[in-house]
C-alpha positions as CSV (number, residue, x, y, z in Angstrom):
1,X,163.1,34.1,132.0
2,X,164.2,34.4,128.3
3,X,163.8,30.7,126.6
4,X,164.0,29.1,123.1
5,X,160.4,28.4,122.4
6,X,160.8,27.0,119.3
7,X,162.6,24.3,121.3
8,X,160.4,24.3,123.9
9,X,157.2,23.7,120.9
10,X,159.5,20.7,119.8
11,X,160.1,18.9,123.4
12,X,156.3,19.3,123.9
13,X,155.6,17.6,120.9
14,X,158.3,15.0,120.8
15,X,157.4,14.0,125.0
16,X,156.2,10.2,125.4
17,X,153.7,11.8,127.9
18,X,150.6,13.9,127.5
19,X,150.9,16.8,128.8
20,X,148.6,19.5,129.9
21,X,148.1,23.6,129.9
22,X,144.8,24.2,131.2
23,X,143.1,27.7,131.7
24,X,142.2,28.0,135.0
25,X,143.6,30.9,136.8
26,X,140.2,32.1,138.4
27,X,139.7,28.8,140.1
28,X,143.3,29.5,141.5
29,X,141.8,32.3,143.4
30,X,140.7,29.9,146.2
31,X,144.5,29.1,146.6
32,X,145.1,32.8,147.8
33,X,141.7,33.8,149.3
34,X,141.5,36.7,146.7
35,X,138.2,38.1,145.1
36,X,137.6,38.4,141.6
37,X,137.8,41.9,142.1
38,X,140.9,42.5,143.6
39,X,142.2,40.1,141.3
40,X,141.6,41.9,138.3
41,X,142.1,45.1,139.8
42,X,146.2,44.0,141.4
43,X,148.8,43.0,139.6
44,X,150.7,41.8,142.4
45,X,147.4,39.6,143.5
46,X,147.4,38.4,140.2
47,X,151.1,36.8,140.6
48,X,150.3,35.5,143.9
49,X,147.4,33.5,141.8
50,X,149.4,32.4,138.9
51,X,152.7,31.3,141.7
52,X,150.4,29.1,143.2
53,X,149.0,27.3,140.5
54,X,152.4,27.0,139.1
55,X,154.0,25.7,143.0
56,X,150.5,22.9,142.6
57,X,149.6,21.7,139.3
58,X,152.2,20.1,136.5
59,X,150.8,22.5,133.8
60,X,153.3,23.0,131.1
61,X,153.3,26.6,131.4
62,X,152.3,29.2,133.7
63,X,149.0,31.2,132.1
64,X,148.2,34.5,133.5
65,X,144.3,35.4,133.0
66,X,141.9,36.1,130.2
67,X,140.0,39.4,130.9
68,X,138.7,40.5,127.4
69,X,137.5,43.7,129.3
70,X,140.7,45.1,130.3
71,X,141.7,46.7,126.4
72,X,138.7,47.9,125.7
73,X,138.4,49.7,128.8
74,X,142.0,51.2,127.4
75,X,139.7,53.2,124.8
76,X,137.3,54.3,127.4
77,X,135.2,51.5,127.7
78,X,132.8,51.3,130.8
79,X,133.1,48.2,132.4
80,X,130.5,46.3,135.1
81,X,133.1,44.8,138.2
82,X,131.7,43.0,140.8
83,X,133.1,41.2,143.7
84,X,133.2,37.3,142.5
85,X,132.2,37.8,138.5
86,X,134.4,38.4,135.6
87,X,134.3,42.5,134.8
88,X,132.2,43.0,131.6
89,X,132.0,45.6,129.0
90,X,128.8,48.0,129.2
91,X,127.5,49.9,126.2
92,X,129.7,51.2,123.3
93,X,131.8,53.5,122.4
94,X,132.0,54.3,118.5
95,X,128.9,54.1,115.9
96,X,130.0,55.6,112.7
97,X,133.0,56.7,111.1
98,X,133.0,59.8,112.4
99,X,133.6,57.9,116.0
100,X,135.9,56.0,114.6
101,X,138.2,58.3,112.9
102,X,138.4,60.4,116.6
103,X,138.8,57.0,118.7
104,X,142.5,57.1,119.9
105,X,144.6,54.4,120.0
106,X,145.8,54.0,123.7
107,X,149.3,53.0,125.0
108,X,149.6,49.9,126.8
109,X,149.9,49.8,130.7
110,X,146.7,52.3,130.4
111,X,144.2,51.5,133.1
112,X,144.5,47.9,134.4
113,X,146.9,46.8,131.4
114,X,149.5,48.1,133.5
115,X,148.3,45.2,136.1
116,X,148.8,42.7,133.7
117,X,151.6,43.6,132.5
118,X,152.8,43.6,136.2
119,X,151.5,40.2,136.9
120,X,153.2,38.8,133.8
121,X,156.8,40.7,134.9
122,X,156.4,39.2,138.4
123,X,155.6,35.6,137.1
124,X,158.1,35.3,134.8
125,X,160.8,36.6,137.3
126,X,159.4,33.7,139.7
127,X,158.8,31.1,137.5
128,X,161.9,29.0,136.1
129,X,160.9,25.7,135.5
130,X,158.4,26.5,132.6
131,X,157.7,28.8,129.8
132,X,155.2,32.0,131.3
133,X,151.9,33.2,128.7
134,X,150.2,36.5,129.1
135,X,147.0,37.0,127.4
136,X,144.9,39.5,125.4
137,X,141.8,40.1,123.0
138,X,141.8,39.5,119.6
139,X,141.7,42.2,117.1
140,X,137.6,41.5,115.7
141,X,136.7,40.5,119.1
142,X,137.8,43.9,120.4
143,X,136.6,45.9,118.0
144,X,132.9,44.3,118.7
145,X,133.7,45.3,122.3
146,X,133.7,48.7,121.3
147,X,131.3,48.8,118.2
148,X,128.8,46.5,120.1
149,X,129.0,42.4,118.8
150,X,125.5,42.3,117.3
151,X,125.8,45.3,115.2
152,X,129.6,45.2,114.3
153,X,128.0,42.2,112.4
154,X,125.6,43.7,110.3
155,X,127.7,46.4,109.9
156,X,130.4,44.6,108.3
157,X,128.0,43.8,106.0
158,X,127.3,47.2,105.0
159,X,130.4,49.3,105.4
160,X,132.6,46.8,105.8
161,X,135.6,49.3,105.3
162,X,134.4,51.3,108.1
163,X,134.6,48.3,109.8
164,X,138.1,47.3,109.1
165,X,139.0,51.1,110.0
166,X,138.1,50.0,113.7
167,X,139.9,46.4,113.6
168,X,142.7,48.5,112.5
169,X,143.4,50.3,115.3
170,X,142.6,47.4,117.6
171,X,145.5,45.3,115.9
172,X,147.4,48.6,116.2
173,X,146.8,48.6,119.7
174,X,147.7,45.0,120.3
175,X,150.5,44.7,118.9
176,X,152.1,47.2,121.1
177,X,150.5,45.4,123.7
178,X,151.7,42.2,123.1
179,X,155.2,43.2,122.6
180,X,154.9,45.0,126.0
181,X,154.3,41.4,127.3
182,X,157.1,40.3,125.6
183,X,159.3,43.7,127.0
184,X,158.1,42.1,130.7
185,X,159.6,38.8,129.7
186,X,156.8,36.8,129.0
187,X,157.4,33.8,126.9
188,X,154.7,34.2,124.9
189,X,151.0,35.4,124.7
190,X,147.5,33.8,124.1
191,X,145.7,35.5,121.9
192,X,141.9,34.8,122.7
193,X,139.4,36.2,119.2
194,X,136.3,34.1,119.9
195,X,134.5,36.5,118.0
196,X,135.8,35.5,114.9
197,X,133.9,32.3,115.7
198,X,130.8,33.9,114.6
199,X,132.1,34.7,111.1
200,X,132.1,32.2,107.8
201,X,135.6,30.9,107.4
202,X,136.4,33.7,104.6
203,X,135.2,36.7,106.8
204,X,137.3,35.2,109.6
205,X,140.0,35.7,107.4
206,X,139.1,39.2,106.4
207,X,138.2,40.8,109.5
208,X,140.6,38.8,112.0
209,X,143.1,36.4,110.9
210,X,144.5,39.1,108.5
211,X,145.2,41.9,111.4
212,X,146.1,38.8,113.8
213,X,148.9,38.0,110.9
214,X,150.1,41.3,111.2
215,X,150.8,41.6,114.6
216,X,152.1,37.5,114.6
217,X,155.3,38.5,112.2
218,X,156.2,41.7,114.2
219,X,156.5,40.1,117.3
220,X,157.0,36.7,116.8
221,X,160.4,35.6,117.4
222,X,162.6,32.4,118.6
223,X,161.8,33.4,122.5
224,X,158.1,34.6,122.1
225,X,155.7,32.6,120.4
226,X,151.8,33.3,120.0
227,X,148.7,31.1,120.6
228,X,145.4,31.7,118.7
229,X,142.4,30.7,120.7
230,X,139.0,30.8,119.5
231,X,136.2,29.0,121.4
232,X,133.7,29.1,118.3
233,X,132.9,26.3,116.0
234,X,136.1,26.6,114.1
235,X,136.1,23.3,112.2
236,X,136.0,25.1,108.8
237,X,138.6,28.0,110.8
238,X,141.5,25.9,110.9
239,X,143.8,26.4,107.8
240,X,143.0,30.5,108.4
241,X,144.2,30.3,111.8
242,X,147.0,28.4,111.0
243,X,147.4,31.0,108.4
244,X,148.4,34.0,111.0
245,X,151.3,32.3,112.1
246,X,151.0,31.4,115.5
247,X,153.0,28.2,116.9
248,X,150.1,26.9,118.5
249,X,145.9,26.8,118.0
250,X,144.2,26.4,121.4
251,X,140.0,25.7,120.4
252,X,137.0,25.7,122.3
253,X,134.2,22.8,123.6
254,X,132.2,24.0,120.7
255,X,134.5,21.5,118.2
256,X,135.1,17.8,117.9
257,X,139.1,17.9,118.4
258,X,138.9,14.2,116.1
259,X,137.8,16.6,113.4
260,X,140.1,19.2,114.2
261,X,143.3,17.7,114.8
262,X,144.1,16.1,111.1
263,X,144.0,19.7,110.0
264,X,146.7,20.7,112.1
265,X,150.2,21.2,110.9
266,X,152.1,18.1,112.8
267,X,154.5,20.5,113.6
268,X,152.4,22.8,115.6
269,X,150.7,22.6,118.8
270,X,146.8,22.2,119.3
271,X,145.4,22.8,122.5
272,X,141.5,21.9,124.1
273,X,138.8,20.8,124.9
274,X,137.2,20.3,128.1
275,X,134.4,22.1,129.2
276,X,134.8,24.6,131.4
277,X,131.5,25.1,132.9
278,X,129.8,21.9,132.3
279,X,133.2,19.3,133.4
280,X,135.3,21.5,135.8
281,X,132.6,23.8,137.1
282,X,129.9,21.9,137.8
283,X,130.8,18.6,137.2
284,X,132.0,15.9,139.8
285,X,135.5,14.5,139.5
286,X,134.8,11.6,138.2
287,X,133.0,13.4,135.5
288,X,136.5,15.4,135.1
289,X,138.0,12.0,135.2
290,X,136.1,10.5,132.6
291,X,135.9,13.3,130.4
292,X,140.1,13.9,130.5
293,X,140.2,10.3,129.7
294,X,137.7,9.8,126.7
295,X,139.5,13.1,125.1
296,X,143.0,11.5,126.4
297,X,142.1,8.0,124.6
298,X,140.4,9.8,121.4
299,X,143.9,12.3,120.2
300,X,146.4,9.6,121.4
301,X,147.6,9.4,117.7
302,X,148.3,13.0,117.6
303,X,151.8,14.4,119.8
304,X,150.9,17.8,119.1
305,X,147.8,17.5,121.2
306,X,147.8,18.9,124.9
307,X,145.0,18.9,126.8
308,X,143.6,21.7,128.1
309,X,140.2,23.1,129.0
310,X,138.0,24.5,126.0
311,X,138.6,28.7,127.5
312,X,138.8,30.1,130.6
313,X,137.3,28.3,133.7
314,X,134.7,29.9,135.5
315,X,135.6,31.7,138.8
316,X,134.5,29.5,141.9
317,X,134.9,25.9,140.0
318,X,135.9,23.6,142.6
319,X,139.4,22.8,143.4
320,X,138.9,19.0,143.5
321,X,138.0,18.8,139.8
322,X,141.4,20.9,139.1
323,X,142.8,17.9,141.2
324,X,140.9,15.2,139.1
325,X,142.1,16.8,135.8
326,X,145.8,16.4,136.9
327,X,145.3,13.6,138.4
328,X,143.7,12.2,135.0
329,X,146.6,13.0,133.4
330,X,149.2,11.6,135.4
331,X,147.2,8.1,135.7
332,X,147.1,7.5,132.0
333,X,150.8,8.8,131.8
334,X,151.5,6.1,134.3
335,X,149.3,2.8,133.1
């Protein structure tokens, strides 16, 4: 469903509630009966998910899944599946220049794009009552997928155009991607780069935020906004993220949001932080409870704040401390 989102950023901001966009579509996965597997390998399953979670929780938007595997598996990646675990990336697939000058960019709906792609048509042919996000990789964070993390670092060190050869055509490729998701009818996309989390501020800028820019101003538009998440310690990150464009900076458990916040523009959206793994996977709910209401009590001063969780949710976290984290958030709404 087409929408103004740059209203839709405005009535989020100007609400006298707190509101709420967590990532927790694996969790959701209990709500269907579905495995990780065929989840990630089924559009249509995929929908199912992301309907359910939509028809349960009051989340402000509709999030389909990260799977930072799926694009890099586009360039011929290998990827580890297995029945209940996130798929993974195995090995690498360029080493030198020469590699990367023959690496071809792929088209998206290659391999299982096409099932996100799918998921995100479905949802957001289902799904009136709020705004639909797909998701994708980052530019740096994919090229490490392909160049291997550890030695994309030192190697941007020492050849760092080589380097930004590779980002290159992962920007190339995501841009086409993202505007595919936009072509489904998605509302927008989150954008998830936690490998730029590893760089100084400057090189963040260099090797990420630049590309990320780039694809930001082509598809960008009233009715399809963008979402830069990075789960690193971004503290010293924030004026370069908010540099690429995006309408809205969704950070990670790693970060402080008290010191994060007052370096956000007032007029966009800032999205975190509660741990996924610690809190909602194997925490009680009334750790949820108290954790959503500490973070609840500390940004109160800030309307662009919505909570979320710090990234993706772990598959198998239990359902009751989903509840709880609603339930948080609809208590202190109603004190």
């Amino acid at each position: 469903m087409k929408r103004n989102m740059d209203s839709w950023v405005k009535n989020v901001i100007a609400s006298d509630k707190r509101l709420a966009m967590p990532i927790i579509t694996y969790p959701g996965l209990a709500l269907t009966g579905n495995t990780v597997l065929e989840f990630v390998k089924s559009g249509k399953k995929q929908f199912e998910c992301i309907r359910a979670l939509a028809e349960k929780y009051d989340s402000i938007a509709a999030v389909t899944v990260m799977d930072l595997s799926a694009e890099a598996e586009c360039f011929g990646s290998q990827v580890r599946f297995s029945e209940n675990e996130i798929p993974t990336v195995i090995g690498k697939i360029v080493s030198d220049e020469e590699s990367i000058s023959a690496l071809a960019v792929p088209k998206p709906g290659a391999f299982r794009t096409a099932e996100y792609l799918i998921s995100t048509e479905l949802a957001a042919s289902a799904i009136a009552d709020r705004p639909v996000f797909g998701g994708m990789i980052g530019p740096f964070s994919l090229a490490g997928r392909l160049f291997d993390i550890t030695e994309i670092m030192m190697e941007m060190m020492l050849e760092p155009e080589m380097i930004k050869a590779l980002v290159a055509k992962a920007a190339e490729f995501l841009q086409a991607y993202a505007q595919a998701f936009k072509d489904a009818g998605a509302n927008g996309i989150i954008v998830a780069e936690p490998a730029a989390g590893l760089l100084s501020p400057e090189k963040s800028a260099e090797f990420s935020y630049e590309y990320l820019k780039k694809i930001i101003a082509a598809v960008q538009d009233d009715s399809f906004i963008f979402i830069l998440h990075n789960c690193g310690n971004t503290k010293n990150q924030v004026k370069f993220m908010q540099s690429t464009g995006a309408r809205g900076l969704h950070f990670g458990n790693a970060v402080d949001m008290t010191l994060i916040l007052p370096q956000v523009r007032s007029d966009m959206l800032a999205f975190g932080n509660i741990d996924p793994v610690k809190v909602i996977k194997l925490g009680s709910p009334n750790d949820v409870r108290r954790s959503v209401r500490e973070l609840l009590d500390k940004t109160a001063e800030y309307p662009n704040f919505v909570l979320s969780t710090g990234c993706d949710t772990p598959p198998a976290s239990p359902l009751e401390n989903i509840d709880a984290f609603f339930e948080s958030v609809y208590d202190y709404n109603n004190r």
